[in-house]
Backbone of each chain as ProteinMPNN parsed JSONL, in Angstrom:
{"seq_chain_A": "XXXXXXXXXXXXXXXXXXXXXXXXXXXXXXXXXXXXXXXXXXXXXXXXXXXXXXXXXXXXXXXXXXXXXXXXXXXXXXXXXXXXXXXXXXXXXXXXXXXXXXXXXXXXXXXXXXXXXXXXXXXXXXXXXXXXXXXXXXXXXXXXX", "coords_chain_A": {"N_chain_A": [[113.429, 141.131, 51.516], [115.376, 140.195, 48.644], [115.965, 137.067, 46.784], [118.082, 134.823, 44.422], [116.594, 131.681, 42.718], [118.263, 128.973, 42.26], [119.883, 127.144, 39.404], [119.953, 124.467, 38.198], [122.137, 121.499, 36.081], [119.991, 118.472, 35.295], [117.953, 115.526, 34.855], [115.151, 115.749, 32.848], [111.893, 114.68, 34.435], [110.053, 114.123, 32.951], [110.143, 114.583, 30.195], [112.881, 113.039, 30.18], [114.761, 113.811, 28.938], [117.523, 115.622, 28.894], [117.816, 118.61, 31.309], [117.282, 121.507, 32.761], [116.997, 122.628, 36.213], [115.306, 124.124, 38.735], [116.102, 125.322, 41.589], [114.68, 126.639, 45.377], [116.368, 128.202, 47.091], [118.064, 129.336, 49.978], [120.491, 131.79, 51.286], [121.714, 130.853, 54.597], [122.322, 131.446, 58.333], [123.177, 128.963, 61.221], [122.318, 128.571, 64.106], [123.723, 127.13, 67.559], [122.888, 127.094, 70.895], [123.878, 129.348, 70.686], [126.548, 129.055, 69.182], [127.686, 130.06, 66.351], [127.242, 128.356, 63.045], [128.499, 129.665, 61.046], [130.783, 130.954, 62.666], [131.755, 129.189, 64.214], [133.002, 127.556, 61.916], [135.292, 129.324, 61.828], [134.8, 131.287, 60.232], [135.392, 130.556, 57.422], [133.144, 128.991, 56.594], [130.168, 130.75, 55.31], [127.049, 131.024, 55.199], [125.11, 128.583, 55.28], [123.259, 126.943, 52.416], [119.963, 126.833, 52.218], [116.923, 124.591, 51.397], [113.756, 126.373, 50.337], [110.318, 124.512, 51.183], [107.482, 123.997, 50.676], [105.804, 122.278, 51.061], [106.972, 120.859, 53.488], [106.811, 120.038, 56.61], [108.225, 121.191, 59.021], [111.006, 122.536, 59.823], [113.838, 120.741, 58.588], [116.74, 118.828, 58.346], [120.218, 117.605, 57.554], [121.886, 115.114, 59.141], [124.711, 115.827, 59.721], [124.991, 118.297, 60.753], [124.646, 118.099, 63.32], [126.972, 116.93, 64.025], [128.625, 119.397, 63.401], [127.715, 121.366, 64.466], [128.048, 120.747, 67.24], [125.94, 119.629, 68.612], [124.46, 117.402, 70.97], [122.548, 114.448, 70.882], [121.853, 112.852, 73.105], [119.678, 111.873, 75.601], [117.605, 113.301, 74.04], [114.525, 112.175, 72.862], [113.589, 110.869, 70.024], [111.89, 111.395, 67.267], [109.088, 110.583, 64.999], [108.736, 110.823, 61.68], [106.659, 111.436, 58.075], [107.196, 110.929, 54.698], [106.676, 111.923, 51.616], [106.021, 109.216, 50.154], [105.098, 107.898, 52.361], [107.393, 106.924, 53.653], [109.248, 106.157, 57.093], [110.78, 108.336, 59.184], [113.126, 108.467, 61.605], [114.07, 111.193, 63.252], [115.342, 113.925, 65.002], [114.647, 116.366, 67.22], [115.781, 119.553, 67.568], [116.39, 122.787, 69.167], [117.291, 125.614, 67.843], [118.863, 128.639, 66.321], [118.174, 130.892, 63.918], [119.715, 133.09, 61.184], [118.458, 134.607, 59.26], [119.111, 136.926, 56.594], [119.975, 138.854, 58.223], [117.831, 138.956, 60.351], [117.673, 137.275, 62.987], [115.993, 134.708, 64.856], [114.818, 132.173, 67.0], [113.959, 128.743, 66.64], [113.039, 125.807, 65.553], [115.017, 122.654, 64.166], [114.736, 119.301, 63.054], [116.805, 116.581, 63.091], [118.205, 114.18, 60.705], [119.755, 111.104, 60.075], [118.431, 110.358, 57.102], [117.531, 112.912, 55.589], [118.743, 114.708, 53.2], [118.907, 117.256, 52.578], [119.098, 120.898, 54.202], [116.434, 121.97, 55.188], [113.549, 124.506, 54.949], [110.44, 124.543, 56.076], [106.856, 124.411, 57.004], [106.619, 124.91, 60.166], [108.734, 126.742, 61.563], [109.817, 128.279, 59.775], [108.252, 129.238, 57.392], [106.031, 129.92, 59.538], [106.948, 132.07, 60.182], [107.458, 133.812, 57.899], [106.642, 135.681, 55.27], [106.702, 134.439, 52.155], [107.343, 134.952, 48.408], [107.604, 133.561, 45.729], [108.932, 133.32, 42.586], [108.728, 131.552, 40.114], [111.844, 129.751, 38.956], [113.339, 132.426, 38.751], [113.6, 134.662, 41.584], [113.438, 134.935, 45.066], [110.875, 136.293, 47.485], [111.308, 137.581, 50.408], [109.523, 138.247, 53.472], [109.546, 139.373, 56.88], [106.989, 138.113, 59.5], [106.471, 137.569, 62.098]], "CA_chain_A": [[114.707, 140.823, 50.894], [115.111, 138.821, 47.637], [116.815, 135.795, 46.828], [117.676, 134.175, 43.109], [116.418, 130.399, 42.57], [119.637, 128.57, 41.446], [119.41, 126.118, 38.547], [120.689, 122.782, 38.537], [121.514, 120.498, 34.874], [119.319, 117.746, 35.268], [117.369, 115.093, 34.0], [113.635, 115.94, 32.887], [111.732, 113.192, 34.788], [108.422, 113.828, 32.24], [110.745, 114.0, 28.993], [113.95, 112.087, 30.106], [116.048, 114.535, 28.743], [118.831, 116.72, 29.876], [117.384, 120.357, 31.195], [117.88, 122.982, 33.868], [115.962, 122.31, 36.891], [115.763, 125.497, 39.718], [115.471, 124.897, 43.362], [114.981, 127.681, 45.777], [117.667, 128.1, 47.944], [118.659, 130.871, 50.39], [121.64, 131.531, 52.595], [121.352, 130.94, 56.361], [123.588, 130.979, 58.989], [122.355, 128.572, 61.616], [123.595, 128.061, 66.148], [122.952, 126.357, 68.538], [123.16, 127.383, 72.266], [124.874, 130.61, 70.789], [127.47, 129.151, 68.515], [126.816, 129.447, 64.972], [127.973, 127.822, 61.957], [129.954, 130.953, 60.572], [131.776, 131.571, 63.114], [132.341, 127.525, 64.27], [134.006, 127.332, 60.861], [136.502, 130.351, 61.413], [134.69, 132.379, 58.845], [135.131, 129.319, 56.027], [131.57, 129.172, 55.521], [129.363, 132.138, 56.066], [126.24, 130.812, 55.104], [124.821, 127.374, 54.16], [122.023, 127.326, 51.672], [118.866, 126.081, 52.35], [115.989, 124.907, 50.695], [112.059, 126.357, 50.897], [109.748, 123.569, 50.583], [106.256, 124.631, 51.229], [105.372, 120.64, 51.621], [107.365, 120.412, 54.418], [105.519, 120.757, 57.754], [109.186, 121.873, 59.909], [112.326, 122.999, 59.17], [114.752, 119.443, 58.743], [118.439, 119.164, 58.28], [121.295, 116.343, 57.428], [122.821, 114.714, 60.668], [125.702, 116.307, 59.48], [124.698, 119.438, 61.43], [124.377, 117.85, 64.694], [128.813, 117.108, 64.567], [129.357, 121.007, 63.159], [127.271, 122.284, 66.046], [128.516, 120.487, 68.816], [124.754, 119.302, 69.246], [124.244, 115.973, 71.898], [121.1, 114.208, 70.707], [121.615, 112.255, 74.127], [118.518, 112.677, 75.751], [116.665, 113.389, 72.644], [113.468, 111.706, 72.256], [113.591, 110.907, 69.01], [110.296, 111.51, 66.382], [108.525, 109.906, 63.573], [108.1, 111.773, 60.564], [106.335, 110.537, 57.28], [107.795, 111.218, 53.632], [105.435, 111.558, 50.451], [105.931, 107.968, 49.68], [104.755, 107.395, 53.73], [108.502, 106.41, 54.178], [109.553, 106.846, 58.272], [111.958, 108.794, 59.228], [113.432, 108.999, 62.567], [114.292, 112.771, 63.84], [115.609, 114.605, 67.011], [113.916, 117.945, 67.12], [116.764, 120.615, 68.858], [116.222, 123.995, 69.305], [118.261, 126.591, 67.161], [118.571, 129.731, 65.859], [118.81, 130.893, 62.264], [119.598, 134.181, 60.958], [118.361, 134.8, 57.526], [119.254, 138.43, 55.677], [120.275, 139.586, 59.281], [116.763, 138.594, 60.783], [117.648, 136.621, 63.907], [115.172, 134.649, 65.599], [114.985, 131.27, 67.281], [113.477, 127.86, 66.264], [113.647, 124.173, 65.419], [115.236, 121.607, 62.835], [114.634, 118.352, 63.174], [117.9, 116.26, 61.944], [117.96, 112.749, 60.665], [120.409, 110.738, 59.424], [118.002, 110.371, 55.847], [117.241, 113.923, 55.515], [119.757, 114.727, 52.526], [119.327, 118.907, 52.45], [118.87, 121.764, 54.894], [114.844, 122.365, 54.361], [112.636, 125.36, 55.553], [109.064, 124.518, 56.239], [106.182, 125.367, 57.648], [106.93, 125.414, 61.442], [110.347, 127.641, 61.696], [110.484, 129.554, 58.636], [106.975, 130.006, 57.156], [105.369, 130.898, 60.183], [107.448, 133.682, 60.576], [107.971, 134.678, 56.839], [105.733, 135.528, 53.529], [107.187, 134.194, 51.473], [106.971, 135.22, 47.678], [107.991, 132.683, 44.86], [108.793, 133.746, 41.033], [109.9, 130.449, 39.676], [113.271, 129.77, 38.407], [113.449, 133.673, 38.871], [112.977, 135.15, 42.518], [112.072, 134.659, 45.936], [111.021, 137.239, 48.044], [110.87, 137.146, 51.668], [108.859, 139.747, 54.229], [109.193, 138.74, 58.206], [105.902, 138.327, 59.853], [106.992, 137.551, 63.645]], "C_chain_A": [[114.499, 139.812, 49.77], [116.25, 138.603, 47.109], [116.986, 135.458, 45.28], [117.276, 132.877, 43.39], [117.926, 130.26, 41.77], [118.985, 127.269, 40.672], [120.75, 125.475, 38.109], [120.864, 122.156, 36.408], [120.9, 119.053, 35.772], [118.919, 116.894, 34.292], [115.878, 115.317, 34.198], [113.015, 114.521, 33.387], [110.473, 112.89, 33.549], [109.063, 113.333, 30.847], [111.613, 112.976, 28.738], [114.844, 112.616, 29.026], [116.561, 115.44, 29.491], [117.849, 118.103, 29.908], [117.721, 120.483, 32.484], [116.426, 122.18, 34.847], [116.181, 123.637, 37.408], [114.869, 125.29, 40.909], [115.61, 126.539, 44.118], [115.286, 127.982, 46.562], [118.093, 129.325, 48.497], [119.404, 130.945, 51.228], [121.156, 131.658, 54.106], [122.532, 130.545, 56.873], [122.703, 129.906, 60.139], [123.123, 128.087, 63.591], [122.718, 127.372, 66.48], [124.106, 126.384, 69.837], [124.378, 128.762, 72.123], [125.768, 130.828, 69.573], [126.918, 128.768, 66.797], [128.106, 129.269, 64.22], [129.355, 128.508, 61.379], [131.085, 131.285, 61.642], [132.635, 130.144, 63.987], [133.295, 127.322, 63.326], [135.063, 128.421, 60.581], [136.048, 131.001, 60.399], [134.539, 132.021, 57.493], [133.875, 129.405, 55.221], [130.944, 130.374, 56.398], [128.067, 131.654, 55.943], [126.052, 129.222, 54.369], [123.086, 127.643, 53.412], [120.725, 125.926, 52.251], [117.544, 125.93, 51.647], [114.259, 125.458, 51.048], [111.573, 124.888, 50.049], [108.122, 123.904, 51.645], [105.818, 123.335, 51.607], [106.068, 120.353, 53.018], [106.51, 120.641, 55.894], [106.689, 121.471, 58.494], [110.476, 121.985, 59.132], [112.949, 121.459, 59.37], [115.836, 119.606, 58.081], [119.062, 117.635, 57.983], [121.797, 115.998, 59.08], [124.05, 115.31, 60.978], [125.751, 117.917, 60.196], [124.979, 119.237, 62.694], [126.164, 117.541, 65.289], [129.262, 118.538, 64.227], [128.701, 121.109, 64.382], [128.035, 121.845, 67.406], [126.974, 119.924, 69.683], [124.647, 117.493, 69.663], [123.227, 115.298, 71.81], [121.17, 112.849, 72.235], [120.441, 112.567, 74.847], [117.007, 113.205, 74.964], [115.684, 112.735, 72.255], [113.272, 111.974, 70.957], [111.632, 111.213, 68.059], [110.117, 111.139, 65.922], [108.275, 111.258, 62.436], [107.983, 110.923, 59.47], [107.292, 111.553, 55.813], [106.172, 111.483, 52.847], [105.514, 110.61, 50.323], [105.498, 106.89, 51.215], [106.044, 106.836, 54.133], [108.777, 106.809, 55.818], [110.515, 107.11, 57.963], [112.306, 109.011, 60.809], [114.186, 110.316, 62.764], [114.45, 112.957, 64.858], [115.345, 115.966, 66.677], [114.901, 118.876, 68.072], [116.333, 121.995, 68.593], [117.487, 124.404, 68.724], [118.081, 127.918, 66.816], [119.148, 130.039, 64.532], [118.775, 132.764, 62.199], [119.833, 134.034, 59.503], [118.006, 136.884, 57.411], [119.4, 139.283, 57.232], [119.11, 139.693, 60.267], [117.468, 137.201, 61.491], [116.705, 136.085, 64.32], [115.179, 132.618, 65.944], [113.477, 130.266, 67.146], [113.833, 126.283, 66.221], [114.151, 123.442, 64.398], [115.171, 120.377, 63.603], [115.549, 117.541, 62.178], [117.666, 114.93, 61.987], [118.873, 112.463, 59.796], [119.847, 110.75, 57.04], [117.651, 111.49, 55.429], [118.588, 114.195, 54.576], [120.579, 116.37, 52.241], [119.018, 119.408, 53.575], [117.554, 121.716, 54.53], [114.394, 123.014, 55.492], [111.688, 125.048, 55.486], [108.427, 124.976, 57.077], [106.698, 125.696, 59.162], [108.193, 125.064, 60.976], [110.59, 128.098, 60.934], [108.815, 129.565, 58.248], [105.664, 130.206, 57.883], [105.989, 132.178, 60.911], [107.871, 134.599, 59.231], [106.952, 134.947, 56.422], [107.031, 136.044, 52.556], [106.526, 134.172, 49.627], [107.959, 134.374, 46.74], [107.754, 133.035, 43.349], [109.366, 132.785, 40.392], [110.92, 130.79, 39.003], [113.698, 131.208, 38.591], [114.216, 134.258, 40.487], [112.477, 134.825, 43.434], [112.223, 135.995, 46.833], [110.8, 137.067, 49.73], [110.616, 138.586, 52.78], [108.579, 139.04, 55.662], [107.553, 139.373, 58.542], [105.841, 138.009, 61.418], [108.146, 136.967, 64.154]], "O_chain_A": [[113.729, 138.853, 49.816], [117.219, 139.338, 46.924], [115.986, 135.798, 44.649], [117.576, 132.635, 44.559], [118.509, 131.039, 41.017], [118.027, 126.582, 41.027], [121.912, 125.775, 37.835], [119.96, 122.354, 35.596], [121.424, 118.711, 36.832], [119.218, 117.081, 33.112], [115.321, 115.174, 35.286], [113.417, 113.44, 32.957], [110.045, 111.771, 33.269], [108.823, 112.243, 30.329], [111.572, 112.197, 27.786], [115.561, 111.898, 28.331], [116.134, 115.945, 30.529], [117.275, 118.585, 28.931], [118.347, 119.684, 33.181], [115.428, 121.551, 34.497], [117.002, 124.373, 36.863], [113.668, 125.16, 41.148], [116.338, 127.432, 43.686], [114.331, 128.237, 47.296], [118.449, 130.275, 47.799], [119.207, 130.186, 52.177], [120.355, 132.464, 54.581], [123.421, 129.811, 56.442], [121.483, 129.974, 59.994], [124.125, 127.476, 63.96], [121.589, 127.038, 66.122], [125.284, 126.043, 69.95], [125.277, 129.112, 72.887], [125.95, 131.891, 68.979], [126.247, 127.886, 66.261], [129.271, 129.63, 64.389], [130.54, 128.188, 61.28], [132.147, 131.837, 61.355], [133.828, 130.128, 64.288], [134.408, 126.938, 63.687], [135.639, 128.54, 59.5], [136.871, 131.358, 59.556], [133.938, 132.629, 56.607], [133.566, 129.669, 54.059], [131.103, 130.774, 57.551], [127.598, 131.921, 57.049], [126.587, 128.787, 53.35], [122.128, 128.304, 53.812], [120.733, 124.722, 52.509], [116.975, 126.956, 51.274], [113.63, 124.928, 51.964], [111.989, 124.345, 49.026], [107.895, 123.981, 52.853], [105.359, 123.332, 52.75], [105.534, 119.452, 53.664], [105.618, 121.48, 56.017], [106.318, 122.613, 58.762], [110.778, 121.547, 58.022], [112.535, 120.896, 60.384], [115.935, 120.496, 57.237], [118.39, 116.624, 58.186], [121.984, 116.835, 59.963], [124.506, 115.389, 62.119], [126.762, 118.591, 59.998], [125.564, 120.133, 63.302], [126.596, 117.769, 66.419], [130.301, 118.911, 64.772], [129.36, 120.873, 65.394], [128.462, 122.537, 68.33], [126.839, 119.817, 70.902], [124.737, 116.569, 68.855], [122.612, 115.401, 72.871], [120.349, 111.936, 72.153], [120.11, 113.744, 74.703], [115.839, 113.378, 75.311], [115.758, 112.535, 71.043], [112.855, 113.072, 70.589], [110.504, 111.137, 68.547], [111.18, 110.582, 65.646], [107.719, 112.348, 62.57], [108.676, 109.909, 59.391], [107.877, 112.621, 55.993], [105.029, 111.323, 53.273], [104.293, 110.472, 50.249], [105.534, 105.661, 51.267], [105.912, 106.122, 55.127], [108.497, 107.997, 55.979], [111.213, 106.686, 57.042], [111.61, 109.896, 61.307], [115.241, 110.265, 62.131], [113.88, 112.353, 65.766], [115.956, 116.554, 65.785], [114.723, 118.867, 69.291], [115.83, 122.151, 67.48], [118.555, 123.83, 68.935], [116.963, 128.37, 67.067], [120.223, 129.643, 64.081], [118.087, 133.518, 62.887], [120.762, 133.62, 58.809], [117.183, 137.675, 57.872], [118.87, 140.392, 57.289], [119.296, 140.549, 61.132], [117.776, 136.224, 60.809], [115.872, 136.991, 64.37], [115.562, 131.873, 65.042], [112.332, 130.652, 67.385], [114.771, 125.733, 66.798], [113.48, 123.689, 63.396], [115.54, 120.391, 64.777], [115.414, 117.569, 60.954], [117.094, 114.386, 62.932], [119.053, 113.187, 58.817], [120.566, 111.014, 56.076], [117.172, 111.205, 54.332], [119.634, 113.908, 55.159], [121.724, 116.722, 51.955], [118.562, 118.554, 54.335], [117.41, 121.366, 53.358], [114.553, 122.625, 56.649], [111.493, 125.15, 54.275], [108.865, 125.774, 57.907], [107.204, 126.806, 59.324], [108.7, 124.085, 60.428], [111.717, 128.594, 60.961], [108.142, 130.054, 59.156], [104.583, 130.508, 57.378], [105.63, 132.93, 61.817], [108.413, 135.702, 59.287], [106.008, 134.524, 57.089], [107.756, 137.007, 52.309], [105.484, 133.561, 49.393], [109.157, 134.498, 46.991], [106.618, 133.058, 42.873], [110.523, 132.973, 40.014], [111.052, 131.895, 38.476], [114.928, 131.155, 38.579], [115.447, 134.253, 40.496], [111.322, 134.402, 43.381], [113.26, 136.646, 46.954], [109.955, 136.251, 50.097], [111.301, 139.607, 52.853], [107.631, 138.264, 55.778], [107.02, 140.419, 58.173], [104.774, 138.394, 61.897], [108.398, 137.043, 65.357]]}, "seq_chain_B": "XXXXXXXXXXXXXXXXXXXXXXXXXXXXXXXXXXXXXXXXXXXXXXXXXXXXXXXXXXXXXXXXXXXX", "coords_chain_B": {"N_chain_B": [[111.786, 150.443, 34.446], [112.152, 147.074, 35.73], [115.076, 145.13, 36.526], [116.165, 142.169, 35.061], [115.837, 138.703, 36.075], [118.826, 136.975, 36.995], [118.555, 133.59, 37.162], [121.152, 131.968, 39.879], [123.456, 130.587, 38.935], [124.345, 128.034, 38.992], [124.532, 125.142, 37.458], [126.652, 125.425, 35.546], [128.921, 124.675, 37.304], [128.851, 122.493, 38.515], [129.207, 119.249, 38.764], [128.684, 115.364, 37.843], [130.257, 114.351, 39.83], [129.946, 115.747, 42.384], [127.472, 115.098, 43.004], [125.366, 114.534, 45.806], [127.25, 115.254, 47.385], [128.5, 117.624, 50.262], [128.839, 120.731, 48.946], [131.203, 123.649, 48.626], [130.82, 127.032, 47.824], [131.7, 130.227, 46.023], [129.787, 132.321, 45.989], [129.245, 134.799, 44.96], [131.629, 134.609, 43.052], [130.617, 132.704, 41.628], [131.876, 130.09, 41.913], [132.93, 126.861, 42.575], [134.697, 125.313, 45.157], [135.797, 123.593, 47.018], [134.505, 120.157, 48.069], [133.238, 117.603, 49.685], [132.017, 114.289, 50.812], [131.237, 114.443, 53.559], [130.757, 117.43, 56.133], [132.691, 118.4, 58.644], [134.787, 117.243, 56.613], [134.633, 118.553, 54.184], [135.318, 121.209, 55.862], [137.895, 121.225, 56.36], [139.007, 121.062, 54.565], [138.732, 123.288, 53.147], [140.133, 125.018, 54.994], [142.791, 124.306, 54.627], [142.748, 125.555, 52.109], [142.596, 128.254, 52.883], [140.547, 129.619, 51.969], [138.151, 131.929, 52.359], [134.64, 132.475, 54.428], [132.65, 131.354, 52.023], [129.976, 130.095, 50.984], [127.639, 126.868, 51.743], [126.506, 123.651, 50.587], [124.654, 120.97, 50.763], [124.325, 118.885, 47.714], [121.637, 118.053, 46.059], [121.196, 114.737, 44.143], [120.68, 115.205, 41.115], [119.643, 113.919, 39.352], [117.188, 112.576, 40.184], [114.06, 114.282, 41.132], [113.522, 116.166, 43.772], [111.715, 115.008, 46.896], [109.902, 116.01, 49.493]], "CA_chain_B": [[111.816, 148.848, 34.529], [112.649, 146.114, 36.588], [116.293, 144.381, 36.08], [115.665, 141.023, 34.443], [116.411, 138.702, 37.565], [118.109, 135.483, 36.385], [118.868, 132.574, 38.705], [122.082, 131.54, 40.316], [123.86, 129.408, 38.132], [125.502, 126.174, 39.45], [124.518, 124.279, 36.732], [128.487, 125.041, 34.738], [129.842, 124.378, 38.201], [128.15, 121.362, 39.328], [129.472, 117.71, 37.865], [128.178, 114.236, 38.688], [131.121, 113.717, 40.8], [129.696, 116.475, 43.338], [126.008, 114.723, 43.417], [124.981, 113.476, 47.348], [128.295, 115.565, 48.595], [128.677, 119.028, 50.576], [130.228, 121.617, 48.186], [131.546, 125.2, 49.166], [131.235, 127.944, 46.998], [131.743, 131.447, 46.273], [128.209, 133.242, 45.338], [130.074, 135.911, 43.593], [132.556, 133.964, 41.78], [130.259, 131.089, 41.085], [132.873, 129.313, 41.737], [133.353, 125.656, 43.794], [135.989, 125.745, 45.901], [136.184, 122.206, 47.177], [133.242, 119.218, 47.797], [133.685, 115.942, 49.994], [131.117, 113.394, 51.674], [131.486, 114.924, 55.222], [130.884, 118.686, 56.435], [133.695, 118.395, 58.701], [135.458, 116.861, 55.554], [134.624, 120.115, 53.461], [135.317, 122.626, 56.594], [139.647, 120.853, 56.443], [139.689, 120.899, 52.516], [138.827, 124.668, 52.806], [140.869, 126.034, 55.638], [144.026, 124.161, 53.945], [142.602, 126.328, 50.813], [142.686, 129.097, 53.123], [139.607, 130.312, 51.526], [137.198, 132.404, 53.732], [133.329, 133.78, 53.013], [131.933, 130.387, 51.404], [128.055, 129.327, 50.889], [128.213, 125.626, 51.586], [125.113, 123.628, 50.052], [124.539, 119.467, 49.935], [123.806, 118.33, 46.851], [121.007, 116.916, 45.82], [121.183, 113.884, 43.152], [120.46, 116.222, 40.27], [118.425, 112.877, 38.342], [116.122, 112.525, 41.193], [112.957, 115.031, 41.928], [113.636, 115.813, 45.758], [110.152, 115.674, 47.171], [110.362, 116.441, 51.128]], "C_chain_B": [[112.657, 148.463, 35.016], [114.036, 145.638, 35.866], [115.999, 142.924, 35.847], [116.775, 140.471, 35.651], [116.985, 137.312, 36.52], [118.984, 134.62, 37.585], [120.386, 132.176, 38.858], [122.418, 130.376, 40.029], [124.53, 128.394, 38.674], [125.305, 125.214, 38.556], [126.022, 123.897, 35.679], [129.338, 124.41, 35.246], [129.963, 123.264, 38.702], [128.44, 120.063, 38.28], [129.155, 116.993, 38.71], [128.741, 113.873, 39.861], [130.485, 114.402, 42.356], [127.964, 115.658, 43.531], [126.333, 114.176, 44.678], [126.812, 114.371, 48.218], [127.812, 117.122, 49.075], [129.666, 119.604, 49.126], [130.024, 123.116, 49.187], [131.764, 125.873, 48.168], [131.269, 128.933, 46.995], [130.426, 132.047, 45.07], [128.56, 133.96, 44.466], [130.473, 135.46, 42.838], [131.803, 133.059, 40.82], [131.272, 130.283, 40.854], [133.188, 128.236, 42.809], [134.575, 125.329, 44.15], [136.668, 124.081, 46.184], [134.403, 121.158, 47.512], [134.066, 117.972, 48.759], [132.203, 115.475, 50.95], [130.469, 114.022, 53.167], [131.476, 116.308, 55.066], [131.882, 118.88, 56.869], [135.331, 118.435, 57.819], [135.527, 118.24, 54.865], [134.997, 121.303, 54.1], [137.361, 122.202, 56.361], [139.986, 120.944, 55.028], [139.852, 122.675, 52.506], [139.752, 125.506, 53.642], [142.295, 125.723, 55.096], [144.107, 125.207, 52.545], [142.968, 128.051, 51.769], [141.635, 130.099, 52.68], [138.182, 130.888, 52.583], [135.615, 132.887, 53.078], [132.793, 132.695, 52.077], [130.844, 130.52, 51.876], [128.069, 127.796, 50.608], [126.489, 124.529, 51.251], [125.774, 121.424, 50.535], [123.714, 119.364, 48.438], [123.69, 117.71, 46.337], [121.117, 115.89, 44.441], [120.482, 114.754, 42.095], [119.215, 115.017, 38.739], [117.175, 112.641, 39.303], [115.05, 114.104, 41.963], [113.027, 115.051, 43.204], [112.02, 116.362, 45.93], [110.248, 115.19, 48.751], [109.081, 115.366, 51.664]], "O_chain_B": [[113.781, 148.964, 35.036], [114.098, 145.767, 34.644], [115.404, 142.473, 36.825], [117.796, 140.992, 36.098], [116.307, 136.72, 35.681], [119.74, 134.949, 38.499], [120.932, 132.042, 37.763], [122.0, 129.328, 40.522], [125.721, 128.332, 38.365], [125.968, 124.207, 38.803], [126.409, 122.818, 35.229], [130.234, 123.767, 34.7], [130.978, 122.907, 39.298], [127.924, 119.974, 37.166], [129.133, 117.249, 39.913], [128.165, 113.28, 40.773], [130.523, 113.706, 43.371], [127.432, 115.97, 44.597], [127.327, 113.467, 44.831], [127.305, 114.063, 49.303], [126.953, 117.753, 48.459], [130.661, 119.159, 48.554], [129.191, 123.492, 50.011], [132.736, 125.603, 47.463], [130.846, 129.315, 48.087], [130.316, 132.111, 43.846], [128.26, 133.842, 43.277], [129.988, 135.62, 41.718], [132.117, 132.725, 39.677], [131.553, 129.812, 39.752], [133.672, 128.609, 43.878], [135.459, 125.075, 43.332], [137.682, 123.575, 45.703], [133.324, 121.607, 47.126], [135.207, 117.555, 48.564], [131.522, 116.255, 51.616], [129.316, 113.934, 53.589], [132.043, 116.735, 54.06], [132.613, 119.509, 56.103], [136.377, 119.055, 58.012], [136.504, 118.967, 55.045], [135.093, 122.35, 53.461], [138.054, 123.208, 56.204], [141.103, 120.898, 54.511], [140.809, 123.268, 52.008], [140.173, 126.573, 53.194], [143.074, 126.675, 55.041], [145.156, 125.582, 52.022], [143.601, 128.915, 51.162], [141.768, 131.291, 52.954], [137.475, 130.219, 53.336], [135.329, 133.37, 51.982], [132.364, 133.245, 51.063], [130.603, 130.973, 52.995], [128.418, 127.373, 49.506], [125.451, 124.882, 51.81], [126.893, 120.91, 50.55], [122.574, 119.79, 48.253], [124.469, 116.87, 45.888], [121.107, 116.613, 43.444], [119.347, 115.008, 42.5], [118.486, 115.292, 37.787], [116.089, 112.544, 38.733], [115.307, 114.732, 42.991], [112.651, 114.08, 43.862], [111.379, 117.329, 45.518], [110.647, 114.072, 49.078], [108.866, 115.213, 52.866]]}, "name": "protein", "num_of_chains": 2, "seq": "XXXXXXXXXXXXXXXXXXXXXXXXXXXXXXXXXXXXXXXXXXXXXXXXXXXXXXXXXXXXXXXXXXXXXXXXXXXXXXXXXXXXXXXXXXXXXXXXXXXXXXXXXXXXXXXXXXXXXXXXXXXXXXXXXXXXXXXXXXXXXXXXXXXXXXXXXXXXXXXXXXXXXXXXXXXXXXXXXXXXXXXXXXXXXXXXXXXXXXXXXXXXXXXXXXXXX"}
């Protein structure tokens, strides 16, 4: 199935002028313990977008997920995770399920209050995709388990 | 030949005011429906809109390189 990259105005960080950036962003619906997003919100939202980020090592999310779902991080042994700049981050790793392009299958996000987007990484989306990248263009995606 | 692909514009739709919030939009329309701080916040702006069938995104600070 393939996806467009959407493009953003911006500022160039190399020139420091105004240009187009393009992130690559694909709809997902996303549950937990059954109930998913689309149908939590009465149909409102059908999909939230999420980003690939091949740097990432797991899928991570806004906190803001954990009051739509109805998810209890009581219990939750929380995690460490590092940034590029070695920043911590505390995380609660829950089990979910995402369905991307009608491809069901269950996995993890790890949500944290500093986590600002939805993000796909390696463990929970690119060990089950191949994933094909045409910048600013195109992404393509082919399940692999 | 291939159909020249080009990317999903939000850049007409997208003003500073929406940086660091949820928005909701319509893929088709390219069109933003509503935007606030809070998911919750954005799920009560839209059912008062009555609008159904959104793609709901955060977005990111559009001056800042997001690097994961």
């Amino acid at each position: 199935m393939k996806f467009q990259y959407q493009s953003y105005n911006s500022i160039n960080p190399i020139t420091k002028q105004k240009d187009i950036i393009y992130r690559p962003f694909i709809p997902v619906d996303i549950a937990y313990r059954g109930n998913w997003l689309s149908v939590l919100s009465e149909g409102y939202f059908k999909y939230v977008d999420a980003l690939i980020d091949t740097g990432a090592d797991t899928n991570l999310g806004p906190m803001d997920f954990a009051k739509m779902l109805g998810i209890s991080l009581k219990g939750i042994e929380p995690s460490k995770i590092y940034g590029i700049n070695n920043q911590e981050v505390e995380c609660h790793f829950v089990a979910i399920a995402l369905n991307i392009g009608g491809h069901i299958y269950d996995t993890h996000i790890g949500l944290a209050k500093d986590i600002p987007e939805f993000v796909l990484g390696g463990q929970g989306f690119l060990n089950h995709w191949q994933v094909k990248l045409e910048y600013a263009k195109e992404i393509e995606l082919k399940m692999t388990s | 030949m291939e159909t020249p692909v080009e990317p999903l514009n939000l850049a007409s739709q997208l003003k500073d005011e929406h940086q660091g919030k949820w928005i909701a939009y319509s893929p088709e329309e390219l069109k933003i429906y509503a935007y606030s701080e809070e998911l919750n916040g954005l799920l009560q702006k839209i059912k008062e809109l009555k609008k159904e069938g959104l793609t709901i995104q955060k977005v990111l600070r559009s001056d800042i390189p997001f690097i994961s």
